[in-house]
C-alpha positions in Angstrom: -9.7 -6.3 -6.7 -6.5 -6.1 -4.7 -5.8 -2.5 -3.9 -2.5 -1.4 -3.5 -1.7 1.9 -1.1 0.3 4.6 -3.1 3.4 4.9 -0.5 5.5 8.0 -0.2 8.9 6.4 -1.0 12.4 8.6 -1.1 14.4 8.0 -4.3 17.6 9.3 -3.9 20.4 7.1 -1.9 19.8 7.2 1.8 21.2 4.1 2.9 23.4 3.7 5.8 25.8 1.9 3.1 27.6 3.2 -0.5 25.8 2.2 -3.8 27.2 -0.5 -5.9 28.2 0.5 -9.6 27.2 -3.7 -9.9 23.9 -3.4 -9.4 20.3 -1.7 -10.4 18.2 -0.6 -7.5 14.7 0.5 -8.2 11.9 1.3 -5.6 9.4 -1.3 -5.9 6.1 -2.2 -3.4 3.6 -5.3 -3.0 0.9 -5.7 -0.6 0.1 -8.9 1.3 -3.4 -10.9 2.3 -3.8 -8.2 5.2 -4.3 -5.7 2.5 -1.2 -3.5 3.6 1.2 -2.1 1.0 4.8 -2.8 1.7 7.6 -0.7 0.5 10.9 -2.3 -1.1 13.9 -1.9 -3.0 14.8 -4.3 -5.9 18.1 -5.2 -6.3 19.9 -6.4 -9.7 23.0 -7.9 -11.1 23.3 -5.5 -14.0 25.4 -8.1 -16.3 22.8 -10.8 -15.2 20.6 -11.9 -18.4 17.1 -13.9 -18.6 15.3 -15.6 -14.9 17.7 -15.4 -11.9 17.3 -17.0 -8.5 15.9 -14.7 -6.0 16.5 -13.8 -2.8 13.8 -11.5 -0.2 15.9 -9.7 3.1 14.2 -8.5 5.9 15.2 -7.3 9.5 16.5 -6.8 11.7 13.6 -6.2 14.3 12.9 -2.4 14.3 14.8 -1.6 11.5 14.6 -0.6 8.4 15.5 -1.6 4.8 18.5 1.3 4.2 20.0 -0.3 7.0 21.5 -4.2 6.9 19.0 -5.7 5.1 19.5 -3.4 2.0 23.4 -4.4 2.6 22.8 -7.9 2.4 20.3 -7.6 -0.7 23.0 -5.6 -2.4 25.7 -7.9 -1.5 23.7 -11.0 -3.1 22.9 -9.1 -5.8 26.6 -8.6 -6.7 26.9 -12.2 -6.4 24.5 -12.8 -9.3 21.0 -13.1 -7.4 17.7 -10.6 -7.7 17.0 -9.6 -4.3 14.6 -7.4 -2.5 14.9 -5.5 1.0 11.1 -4.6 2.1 10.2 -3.1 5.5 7.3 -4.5 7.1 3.6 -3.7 8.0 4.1 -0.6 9.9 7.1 0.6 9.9 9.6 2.4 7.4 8.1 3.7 4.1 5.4 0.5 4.0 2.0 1.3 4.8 -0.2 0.1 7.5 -2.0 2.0 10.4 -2.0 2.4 13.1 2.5 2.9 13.2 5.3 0.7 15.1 3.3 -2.3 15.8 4.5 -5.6 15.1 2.4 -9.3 14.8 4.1 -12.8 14.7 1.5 -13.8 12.1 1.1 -10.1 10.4 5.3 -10.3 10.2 5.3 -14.1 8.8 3.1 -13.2 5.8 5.5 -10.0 4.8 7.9 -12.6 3.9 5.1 -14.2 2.2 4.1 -11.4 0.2 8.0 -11.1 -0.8 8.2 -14.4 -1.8 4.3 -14.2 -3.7 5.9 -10.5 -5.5 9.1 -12.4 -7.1 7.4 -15.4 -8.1 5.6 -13.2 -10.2 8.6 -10.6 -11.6 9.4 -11.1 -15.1 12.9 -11.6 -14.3 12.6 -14.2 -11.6 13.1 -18.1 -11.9 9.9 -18.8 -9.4 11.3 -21.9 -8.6 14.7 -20.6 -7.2 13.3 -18.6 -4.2 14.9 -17.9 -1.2 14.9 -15.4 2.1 17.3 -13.8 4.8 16.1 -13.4 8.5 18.3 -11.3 10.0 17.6 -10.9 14.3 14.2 -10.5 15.0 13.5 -11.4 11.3 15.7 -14.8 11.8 13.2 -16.3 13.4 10.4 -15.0 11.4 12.4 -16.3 8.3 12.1 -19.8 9.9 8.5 -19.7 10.5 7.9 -18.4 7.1 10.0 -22.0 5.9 8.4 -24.4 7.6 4.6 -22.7 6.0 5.7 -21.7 2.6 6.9 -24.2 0.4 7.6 -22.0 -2.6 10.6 -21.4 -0.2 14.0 -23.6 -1.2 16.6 -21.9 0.7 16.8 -20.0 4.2 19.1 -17.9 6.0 18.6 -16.8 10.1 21.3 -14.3 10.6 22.2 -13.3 14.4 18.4 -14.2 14.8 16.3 -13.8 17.9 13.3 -15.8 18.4 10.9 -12.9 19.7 8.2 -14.6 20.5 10.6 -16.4 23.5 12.3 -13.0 24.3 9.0 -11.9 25.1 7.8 -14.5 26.8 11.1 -15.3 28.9 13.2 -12.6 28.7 16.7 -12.3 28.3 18.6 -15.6 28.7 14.9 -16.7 29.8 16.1 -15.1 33.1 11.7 -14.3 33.2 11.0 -17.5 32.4 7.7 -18.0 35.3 4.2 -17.5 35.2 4.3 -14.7 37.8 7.0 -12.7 35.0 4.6 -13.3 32.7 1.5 -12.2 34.5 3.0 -9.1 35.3 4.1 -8.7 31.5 0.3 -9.5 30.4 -1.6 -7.1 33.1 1.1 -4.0 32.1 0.3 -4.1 28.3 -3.2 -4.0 29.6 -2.9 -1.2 31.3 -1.2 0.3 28.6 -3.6 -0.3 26.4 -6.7 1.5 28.3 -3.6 4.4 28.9 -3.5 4.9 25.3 -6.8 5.0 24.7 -7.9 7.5 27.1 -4.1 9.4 25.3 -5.6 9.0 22.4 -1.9 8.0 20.9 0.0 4.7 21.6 3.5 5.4 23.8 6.4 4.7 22.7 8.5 2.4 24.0 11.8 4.0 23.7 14.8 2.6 21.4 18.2 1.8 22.0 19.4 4.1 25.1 20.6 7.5 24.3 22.8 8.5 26.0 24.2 5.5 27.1 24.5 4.5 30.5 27.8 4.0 32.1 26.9 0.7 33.3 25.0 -0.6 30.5 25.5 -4.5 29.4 27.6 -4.9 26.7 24.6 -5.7 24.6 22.7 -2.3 25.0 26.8 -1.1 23.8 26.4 -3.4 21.0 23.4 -1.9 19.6 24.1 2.2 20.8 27.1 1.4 18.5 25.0 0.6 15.7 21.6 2.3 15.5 23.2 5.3 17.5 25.7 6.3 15.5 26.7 7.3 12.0 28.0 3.7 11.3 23.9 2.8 11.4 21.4 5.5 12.4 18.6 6.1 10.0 15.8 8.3 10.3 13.1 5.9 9.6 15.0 3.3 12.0 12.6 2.5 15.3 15.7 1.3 17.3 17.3 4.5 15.7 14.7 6.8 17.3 11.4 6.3 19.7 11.3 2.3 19.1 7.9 0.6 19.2 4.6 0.8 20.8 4.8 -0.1 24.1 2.2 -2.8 23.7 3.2 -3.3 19.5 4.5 -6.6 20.5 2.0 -7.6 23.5 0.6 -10.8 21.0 4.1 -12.0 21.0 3.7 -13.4 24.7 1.4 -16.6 23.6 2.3 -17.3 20.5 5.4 -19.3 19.7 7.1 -19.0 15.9 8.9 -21.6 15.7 6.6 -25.0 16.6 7.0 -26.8 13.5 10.6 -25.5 12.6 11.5 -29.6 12.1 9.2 -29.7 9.6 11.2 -27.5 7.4 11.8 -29.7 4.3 14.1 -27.2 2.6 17.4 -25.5 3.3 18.2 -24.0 6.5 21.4 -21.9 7.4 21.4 -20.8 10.6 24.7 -18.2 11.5 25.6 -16.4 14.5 28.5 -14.9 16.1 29.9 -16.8 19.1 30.7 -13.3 20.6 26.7 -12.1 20.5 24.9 -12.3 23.4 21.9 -13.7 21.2 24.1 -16.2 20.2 21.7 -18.8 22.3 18.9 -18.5 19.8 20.9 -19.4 16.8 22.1 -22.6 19.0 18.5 -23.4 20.3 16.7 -23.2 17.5 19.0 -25.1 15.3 18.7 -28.1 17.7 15.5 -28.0 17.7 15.4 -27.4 13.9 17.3 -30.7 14.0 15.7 -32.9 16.6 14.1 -35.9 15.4 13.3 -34.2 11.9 13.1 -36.5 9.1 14.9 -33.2 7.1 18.0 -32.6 8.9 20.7 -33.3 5.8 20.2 -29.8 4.6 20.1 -28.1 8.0 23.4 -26.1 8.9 24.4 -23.9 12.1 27.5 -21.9 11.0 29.2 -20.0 14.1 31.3 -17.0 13.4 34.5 -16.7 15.4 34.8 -13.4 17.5 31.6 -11.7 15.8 29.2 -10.1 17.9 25.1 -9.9 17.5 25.5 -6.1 15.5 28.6 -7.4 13.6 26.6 -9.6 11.2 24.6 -6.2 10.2 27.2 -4.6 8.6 30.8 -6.9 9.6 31.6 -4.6 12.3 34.8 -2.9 10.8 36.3 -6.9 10.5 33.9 -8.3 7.1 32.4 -10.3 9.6 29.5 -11.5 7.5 30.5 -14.8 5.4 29.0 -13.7 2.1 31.3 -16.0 0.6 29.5 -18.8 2.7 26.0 -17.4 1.7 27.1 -17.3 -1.7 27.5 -21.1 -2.1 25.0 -22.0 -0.1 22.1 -20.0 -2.1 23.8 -21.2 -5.4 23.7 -24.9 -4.0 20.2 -25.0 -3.2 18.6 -22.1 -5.3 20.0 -24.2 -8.6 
């Protein structure tokens, strides 16, 4: 029998964005093959009648879903779609033990488990199913496409591929052997730290306060998860971050190997302001490169918009719902 953890969910509003008279939210969990219990909410179009397409949200990477992800699930759901913002193993109001760790695979099947719970929801056309990466989550969304073909339309918003970030830093600036040897014998260290601690260290979150001299990415991010505009209390980039080793298994393992293999629709949208704005470009080349599957494949580049301004529009509506409108309705028909 598949157990399901009984999660400790809040039920009044405390998103980081106002409630749409449009739409029925309900708190909602699922659990996926690892046996955790992730928490959700379900969004619907309240003059919507009989099986809709469906749409799961996730990200971004240390966040939370009363932050973007619940903005974009809301959004869609105006638009006509079901959707559902989970958090994943771990973090948020989802179970999973021990707290703020993270796993390429563990991460990958969350999106699975999404996609496994609407199938099954009484209300849901299970052959209309799509998701929405956003950062981090981007490029899990895209690994989770090219393994689950129940999938028939995908959105990477301002995505990073972690499992490069990890491995090559910033702008791959770390891109060597010797970087990485470093990286590998310091989460070891850390590990046998937190063991004899008898707690796993946190890593940190977004700077606070903010250094005079930080990068205008650091900025980027204070100004979100720092502020009233996106703090939550849940939020790891809002507060202590993640484990210091939570993403160690991120080093070896890269996501997106078979992303040309991807048979159904990919949009792929970043800002040409965001510093991440490499990843988008990268991996929709190589989403593209010699794939057999490329006719449905689309990298849309957002004038002026930084990484944190497809969270929320940045004060400027910034996010093309209109664009992710039509595309979900093309492919999700």
């Amino acid at each position: 029998m598949i157990r399901k953890e009984a999660l400790n969910m809040t039920r009044e509003w405390d998103k980081t964005f106002p409630k749409s008279d449009k739409v029925e939210s309900t708190k909602v969990s699922f659990v996926n093959r690892y046996g955790v219990t992730l928490a959700a909410d379900l969004y619907v179009p309240k003059a919507a009648e009989g099986k809709l397409p469906a749409i799961a949200v996730c990200g971004p990477f240390g966040a939370v879903k009363e932050q973007c992800s619940g903005l974009y699930a809301q959004t869609m759901a105006e638009r006509g779609f079901l959707t559902l913002a989970f958090d994943p193993s771990f973090t948020g109001e989802s179970g999973g033990f021990p707290r703020y760790m993270a796993s390429p695979d563990i991460n990958t099947e969350d999106f699975m488990a999404a996609v496994d719970f609407l199938s099954l929801h009484e209300r849901v056309d299970a052959g209309r199913i799509g998701i929405i990466g956003i950062c981090g989550w981007g490029g899990m969304a895209l690994n989770t496409a090219a393994l689950d073909t129940r999938i028939r339309a995908t959105v990477a918003s301002t995505m990073y591929d972690m499992t490069r970030v990890n491995a090559k830093g910033y702008f791959d600036a770390e891109d060597s052997e010797e970087a990485r040897y470093a990286k590998r014998s310091a989460m070891c260290a850390q590990r046998l730290a937190d063991l004899k601690a008898g707690e796993y260290k946190l890593g940190g979150g977004v700077a606070d306060p903010l250094p005079e001299d930080a990068p205008f990415f650091v900025k980027d991010y204070y100004d979100y998860y720092k502020t009233p505009r996106g703090y939550h209390p849940r939020s790891l980039n809002s507060n202590g971050g993640w484990n210091v080793i939570g993403c160690e298994s991120f080093l070896n393992q890269p996501i997106l190997r078979y992303s040309s293999e991807i048979r159904s629709a990919v949009l792929v949208m970043h800002g040409d302001a965001a510093h991440s704005c490499y990843f988008g470009r990268d991996a929709y080349a190589d989403m593209v490169r010699g794939s057999k599957y490329a006719d449905n494949k689309e990298l849309l580049i957002v004038p002026g918009a930084t990484h944190t301004d497809l969270y929320d529009g940045g004060g400027k509506n910034a996010i093309p719902f209109d664009r992710l409108e039509s595309f979900f309705t093309e492919y999700l028909k």
